[in-house]
Biopython code that builds the backbone (N, CA, C, O; Angstrom):
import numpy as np
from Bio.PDB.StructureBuilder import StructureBuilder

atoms = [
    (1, "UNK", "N", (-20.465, 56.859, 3.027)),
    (1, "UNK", "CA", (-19.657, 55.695, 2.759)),
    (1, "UNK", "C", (-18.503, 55.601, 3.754)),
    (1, "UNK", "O", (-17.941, 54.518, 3.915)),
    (2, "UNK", "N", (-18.168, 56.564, 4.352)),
    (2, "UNK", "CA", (-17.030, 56.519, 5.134)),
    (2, "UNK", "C", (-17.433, 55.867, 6.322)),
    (2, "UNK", "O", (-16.898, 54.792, 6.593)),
    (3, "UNK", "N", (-18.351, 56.377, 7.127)),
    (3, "UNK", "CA", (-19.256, 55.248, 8.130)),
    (3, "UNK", "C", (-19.203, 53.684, 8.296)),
    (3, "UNK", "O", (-19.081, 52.893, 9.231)),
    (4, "UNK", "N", (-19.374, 53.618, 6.728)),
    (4, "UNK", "CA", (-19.716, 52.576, 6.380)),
    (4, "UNK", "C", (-18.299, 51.433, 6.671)),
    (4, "UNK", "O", (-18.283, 50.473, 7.441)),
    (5, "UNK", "N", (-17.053, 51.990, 5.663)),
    (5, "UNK", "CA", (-15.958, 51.736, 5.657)),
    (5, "UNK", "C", (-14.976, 51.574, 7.437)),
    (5, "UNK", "O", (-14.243, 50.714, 7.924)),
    (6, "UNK", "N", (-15.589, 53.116, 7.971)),
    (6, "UNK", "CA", (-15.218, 52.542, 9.369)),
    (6, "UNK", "C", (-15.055, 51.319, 10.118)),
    (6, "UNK", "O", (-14.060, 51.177, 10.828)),
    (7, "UNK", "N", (-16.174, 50.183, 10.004)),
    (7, "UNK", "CA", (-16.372, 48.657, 10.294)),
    (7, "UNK", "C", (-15.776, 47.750, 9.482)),
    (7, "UNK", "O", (-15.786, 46.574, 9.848)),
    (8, "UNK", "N", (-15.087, 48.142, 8.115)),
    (8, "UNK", "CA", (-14.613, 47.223, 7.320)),
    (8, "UNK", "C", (-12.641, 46.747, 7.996)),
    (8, "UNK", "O", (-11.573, 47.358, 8.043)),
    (9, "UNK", "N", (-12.988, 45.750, 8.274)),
    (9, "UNK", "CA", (-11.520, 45.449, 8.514)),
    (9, "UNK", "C", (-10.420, 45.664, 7.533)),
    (9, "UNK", "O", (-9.280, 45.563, 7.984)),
    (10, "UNK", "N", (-10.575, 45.966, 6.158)),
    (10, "UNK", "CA", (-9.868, 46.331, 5.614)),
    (10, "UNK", "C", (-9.675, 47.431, 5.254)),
    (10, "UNK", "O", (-8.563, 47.656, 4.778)),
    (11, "UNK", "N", (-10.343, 48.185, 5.309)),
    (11, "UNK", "CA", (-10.198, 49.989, 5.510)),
    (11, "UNK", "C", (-10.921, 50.548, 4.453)),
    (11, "UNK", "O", (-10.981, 51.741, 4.156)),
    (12, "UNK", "N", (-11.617, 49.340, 3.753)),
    (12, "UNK", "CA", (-11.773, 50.031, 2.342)),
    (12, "UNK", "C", (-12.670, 49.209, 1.692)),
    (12, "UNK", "O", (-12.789, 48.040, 2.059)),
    (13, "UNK", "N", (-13.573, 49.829, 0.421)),
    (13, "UNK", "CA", (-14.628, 48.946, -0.070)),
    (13, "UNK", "C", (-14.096, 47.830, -0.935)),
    (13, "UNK", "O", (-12.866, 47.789, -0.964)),
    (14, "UNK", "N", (-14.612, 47.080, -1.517)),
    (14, "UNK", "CA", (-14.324, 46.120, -2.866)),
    (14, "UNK", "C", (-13.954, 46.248, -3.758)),
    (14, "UNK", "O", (-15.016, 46.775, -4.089)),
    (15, "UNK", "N", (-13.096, 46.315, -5.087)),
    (15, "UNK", "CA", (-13.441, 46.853, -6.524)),
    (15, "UNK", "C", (-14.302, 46.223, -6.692)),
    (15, "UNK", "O", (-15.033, 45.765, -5.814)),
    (16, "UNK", "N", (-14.407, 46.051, -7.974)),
    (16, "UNK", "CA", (-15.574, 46.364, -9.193)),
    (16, "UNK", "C", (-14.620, 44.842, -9.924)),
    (16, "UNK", "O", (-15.177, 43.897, -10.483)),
    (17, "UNK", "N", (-13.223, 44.976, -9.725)),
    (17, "UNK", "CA", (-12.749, 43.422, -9.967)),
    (17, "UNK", "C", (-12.819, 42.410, -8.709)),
    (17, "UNK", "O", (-13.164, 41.282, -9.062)),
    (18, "UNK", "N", (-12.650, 42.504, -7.761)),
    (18, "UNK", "CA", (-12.743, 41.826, -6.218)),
    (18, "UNK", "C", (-14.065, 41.700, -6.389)),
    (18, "UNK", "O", (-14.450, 40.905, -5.532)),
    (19, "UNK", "N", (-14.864, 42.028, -6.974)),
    (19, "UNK", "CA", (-16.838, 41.351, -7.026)),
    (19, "UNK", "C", (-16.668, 40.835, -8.432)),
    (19, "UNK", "O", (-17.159, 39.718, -8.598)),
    (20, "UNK", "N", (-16.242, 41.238, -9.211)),
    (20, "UNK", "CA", (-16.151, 39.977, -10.139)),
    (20, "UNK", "C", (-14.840, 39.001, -10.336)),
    (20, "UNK", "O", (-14.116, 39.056, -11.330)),
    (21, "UNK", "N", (-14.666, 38.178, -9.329)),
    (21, "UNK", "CA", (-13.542, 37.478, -8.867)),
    (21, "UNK", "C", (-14.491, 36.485, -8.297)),
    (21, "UNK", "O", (-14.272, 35.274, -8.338)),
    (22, "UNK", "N", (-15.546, 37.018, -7.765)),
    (22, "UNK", "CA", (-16.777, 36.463, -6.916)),
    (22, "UNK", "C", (-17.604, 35.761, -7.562)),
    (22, "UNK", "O", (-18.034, 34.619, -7.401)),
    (23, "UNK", "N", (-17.888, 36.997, -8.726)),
    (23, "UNK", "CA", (-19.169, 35.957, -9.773)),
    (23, "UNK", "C", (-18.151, 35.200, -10.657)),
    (23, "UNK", "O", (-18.879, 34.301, -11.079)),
    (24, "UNK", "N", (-17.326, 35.052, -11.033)),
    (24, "UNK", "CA", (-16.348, 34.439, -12.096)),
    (24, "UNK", "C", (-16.415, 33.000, -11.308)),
    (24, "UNK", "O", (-16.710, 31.966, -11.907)),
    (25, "UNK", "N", (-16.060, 33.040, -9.672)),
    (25, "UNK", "CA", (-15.834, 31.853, -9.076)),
    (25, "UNK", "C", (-17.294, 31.177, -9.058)),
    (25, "UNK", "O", (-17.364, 29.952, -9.163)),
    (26, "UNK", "N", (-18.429, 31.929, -8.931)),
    (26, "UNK", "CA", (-19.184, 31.413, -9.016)),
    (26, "UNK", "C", (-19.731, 30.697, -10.220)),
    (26, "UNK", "O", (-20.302, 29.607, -10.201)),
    (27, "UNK", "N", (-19.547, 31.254, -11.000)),
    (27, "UNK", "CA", (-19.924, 30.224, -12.134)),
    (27, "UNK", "C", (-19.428, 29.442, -13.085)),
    (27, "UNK", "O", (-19.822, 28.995, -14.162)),
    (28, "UNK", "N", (-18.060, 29.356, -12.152)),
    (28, "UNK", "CA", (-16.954, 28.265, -12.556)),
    (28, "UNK", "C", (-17.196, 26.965, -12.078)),
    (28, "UNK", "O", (-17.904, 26.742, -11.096)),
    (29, "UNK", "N", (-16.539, 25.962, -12.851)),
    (29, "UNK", "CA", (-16.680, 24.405, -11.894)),
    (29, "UNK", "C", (-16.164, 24.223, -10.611)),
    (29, "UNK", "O", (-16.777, 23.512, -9.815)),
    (30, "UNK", "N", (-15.329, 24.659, -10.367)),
    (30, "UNK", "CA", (-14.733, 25.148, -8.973)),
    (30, "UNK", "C", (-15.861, 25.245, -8.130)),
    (30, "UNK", "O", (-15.583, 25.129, -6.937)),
    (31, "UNK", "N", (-17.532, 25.496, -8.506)),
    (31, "UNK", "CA", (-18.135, 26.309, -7.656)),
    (31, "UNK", "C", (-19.618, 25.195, -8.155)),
    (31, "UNK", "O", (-20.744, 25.188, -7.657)),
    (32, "UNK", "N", (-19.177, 24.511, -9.068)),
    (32, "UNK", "CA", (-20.366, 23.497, -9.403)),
    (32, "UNK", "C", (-21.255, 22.133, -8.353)),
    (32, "UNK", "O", (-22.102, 21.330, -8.743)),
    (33, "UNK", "N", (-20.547, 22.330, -6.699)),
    (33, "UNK", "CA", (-21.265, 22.211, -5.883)),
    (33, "UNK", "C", (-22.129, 22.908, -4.984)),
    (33, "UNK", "O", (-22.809, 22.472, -4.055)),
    (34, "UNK", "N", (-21.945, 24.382, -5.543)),
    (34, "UNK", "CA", (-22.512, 25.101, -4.402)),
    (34, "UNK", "C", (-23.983, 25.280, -5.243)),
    (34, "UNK", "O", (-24.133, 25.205, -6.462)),
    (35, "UNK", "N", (-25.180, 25.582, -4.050)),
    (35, "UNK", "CA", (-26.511, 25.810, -4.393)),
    (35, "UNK", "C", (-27.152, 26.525, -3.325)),
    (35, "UNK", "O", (-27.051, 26.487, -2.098)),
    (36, "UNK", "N", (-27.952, 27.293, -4.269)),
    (36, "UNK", "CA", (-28.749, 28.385, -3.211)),
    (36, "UNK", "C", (-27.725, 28.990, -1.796)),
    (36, "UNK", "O", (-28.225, 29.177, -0.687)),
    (37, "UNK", "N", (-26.424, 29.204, -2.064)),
    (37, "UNK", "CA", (-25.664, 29.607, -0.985)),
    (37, "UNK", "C", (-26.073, 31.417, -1.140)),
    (37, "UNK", "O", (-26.565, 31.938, -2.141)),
    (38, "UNK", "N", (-25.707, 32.109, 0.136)),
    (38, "UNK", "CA", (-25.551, 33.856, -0.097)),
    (38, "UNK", "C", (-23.956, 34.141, 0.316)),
    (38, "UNK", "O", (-23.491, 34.169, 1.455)),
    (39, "UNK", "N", (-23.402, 34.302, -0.690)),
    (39, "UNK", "CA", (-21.659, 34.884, -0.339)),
    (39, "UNK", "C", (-21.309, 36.192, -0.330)),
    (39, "UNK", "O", (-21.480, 37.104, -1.139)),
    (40, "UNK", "N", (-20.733, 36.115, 0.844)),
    (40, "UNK", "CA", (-20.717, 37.541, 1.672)),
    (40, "UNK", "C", (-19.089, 37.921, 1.003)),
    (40, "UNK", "O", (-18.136, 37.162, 1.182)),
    (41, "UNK", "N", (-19.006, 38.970, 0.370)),
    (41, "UNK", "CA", (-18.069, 39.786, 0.046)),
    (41, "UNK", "C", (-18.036, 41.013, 0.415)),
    (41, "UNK", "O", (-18.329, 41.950, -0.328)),
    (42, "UNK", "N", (-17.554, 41.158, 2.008)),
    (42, "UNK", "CA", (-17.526, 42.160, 2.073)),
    (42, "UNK", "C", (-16.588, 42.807, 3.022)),
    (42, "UNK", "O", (-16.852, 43.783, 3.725)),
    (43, "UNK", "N", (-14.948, 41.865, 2.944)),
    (43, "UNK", "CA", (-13.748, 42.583, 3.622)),
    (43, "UNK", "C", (-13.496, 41.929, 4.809)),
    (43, "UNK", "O", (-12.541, 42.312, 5.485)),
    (44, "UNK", "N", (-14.414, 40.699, 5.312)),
    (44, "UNK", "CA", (-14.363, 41.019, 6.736)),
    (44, "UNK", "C", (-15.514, 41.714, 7.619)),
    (44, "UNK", "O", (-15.552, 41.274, 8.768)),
    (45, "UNK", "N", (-16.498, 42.752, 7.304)),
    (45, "UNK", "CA", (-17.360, 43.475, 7.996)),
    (45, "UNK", "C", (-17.753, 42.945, 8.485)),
    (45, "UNK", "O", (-17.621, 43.360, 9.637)),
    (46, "UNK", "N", (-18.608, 41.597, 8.458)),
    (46, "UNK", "CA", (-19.937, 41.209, 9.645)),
    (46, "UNK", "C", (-19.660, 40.440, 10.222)),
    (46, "UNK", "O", (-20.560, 39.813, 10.781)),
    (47, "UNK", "N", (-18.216, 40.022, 10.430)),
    (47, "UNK", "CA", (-17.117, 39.277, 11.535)),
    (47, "UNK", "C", (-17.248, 40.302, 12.992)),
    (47, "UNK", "O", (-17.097, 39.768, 14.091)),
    (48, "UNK", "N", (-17.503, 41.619, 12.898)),
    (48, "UNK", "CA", (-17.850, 42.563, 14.399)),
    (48, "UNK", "C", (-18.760, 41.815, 14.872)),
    (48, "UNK", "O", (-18.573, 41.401, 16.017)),
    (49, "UNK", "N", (-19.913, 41.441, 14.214)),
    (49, "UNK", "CA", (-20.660, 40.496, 15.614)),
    (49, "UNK", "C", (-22.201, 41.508, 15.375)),
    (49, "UNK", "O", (-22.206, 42.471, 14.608)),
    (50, "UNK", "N", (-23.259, 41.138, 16.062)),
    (50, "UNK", "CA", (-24.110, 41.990, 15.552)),
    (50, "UNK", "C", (-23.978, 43.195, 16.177)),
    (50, "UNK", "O", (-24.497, 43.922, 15.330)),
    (51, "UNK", "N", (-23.580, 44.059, 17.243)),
    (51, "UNK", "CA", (-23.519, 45.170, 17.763)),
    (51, "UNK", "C", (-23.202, 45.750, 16.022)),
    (51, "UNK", "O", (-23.812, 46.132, 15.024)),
    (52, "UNK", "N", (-22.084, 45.541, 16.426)),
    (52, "UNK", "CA", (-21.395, 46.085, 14.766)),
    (52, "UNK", "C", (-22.539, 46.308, 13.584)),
    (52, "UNK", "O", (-22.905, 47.270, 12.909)),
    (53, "UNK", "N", (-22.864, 45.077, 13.678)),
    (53, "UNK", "CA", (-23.701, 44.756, 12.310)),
    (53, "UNK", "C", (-25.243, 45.744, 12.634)),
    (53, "UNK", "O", (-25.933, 46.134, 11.691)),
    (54, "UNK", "N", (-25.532, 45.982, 13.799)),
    (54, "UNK", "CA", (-26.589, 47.216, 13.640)),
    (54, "UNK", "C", (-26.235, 48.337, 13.469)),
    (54, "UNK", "O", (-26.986, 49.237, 13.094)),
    (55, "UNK", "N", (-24.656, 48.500, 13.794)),
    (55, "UNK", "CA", (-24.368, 50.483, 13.731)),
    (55, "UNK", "C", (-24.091, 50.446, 12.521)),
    (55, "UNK", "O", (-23.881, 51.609, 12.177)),
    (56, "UNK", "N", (-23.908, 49.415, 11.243)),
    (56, "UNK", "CA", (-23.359, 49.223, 9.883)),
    (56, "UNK", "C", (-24.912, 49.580, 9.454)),
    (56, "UNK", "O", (-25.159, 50.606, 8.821)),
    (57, "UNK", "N", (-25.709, 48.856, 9.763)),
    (57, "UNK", "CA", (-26.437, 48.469, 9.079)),
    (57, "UNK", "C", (-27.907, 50.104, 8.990)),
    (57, "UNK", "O", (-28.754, 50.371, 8.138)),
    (58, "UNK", "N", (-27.459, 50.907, 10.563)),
    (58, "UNK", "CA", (-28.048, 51.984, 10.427)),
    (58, "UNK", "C", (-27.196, 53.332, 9.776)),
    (58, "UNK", "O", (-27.699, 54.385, 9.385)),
    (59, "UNK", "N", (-25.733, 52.950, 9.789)),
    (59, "UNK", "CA", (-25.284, 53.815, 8.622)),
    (59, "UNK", "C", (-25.282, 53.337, 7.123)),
    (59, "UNK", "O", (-25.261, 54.168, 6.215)),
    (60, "UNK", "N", (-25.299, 52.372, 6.949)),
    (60, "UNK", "CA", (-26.171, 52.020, 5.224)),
    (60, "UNK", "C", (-26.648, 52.944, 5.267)),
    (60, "UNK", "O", (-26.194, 53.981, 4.783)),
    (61, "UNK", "N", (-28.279, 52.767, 6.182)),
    (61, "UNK", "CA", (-28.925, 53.426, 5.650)),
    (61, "UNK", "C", (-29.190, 54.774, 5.876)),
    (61, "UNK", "O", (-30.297, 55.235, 5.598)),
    (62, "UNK", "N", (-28.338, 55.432, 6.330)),
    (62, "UNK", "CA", (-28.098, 57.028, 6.089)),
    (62, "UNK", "C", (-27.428, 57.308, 5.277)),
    (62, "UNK", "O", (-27.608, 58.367, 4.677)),
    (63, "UNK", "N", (-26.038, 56.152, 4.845)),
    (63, "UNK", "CA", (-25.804, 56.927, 3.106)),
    (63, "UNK", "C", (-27.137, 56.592, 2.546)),
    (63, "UNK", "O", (-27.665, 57.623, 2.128)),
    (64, "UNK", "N", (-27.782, 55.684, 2.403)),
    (64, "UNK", "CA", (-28.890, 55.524, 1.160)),
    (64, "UNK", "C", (-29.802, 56.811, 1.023)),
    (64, "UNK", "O", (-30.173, 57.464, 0.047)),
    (65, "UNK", "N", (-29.999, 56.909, 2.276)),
    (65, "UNK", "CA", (-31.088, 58.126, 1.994)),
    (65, "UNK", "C", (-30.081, 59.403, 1.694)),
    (65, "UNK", "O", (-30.242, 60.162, 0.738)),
    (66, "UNK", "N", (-29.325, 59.486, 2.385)),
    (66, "UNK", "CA", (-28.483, 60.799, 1.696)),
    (66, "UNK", "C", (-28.267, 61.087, 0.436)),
    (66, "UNK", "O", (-28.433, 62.224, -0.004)),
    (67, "UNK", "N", (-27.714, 59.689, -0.566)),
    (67, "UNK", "CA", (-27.677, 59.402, -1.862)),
    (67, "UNK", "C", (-29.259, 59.980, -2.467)),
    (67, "UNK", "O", (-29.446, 60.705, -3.444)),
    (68, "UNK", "N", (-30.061, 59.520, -1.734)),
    (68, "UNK", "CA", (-32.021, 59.687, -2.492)),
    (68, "UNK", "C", (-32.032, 61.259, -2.358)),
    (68, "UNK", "O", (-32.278, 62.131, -3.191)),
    (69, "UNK", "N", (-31.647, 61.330, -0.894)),
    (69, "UNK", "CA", (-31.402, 63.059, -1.074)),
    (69, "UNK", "C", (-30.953, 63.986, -2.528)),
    (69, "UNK", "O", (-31.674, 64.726, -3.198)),
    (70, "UNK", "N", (-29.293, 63.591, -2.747)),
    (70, "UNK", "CA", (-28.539, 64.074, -3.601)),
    (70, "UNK", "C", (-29.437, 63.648, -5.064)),
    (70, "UNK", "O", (-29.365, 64.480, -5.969)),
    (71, "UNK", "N", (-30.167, 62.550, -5.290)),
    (71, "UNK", "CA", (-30.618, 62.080, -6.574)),
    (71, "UNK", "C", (-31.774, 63.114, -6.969)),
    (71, "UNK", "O", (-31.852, 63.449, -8.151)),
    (72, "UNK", "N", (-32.673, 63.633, -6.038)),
    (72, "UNK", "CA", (-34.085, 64.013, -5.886)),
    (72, "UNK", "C", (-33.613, 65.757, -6.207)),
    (72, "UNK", "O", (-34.173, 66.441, -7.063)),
    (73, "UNK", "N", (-32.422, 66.276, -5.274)),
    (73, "UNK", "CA", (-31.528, 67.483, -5.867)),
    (73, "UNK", "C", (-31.773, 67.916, -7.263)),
    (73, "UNK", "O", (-32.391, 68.839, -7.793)),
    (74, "UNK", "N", (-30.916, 66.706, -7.745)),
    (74, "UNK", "CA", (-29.906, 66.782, -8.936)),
    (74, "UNK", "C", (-31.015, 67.082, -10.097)),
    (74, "UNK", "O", (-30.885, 67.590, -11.211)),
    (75, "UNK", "N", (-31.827, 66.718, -9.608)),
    (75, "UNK", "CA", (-33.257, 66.463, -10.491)),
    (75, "UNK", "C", (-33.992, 67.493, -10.603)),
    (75, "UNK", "O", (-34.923, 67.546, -11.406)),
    (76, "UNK", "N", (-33.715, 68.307, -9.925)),
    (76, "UNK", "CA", (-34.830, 69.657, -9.789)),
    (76, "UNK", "C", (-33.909, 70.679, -10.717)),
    (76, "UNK", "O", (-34.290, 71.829, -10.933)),
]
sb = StructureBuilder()
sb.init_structure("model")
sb.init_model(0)
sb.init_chain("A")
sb.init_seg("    ")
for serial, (resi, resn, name, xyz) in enumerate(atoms, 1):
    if name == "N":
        sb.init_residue(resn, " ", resi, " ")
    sb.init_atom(name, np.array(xyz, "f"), 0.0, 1.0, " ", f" {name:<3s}", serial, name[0])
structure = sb.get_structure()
């Protein structure tokens, strides 16, 4: 996750209230023109441009598998 966070212009992930600030707006009237949109909450990150957005996007996915790692562990 720290990888990850590296590219975030804000230094840091979302809460858990800052994503539901997101769906709240979304399914408010405030938001009763929007359709089939994808809203990006995510600090600023994919404003780097795609260079960025591939070294993000190949450290995703080394936390993910690291996480599958730690899950597959925990399990034994």
């Amino acid at each position: 996750m720290k990888e990850y966070l590296r590219y975030a212009p804000l230094g840091r992930g979302g809460s858990r209230k800052e994503m539901g600030h997101v769906a709240l707006f979304l399914v408010s009237e405030a938001a009763s023109y929007i359709t089939g949109e994808t809203v990006v909450a995510d600090g600023g990150t994919w404003m780097g441009g795609m260079e960025n957005s591939m070294e993000m996007a190949a450290a995703r996915l080394q936390h993910a598998q690291h996480q599958v790692a730690q899950t597959k562990q925990s399990r034994i």
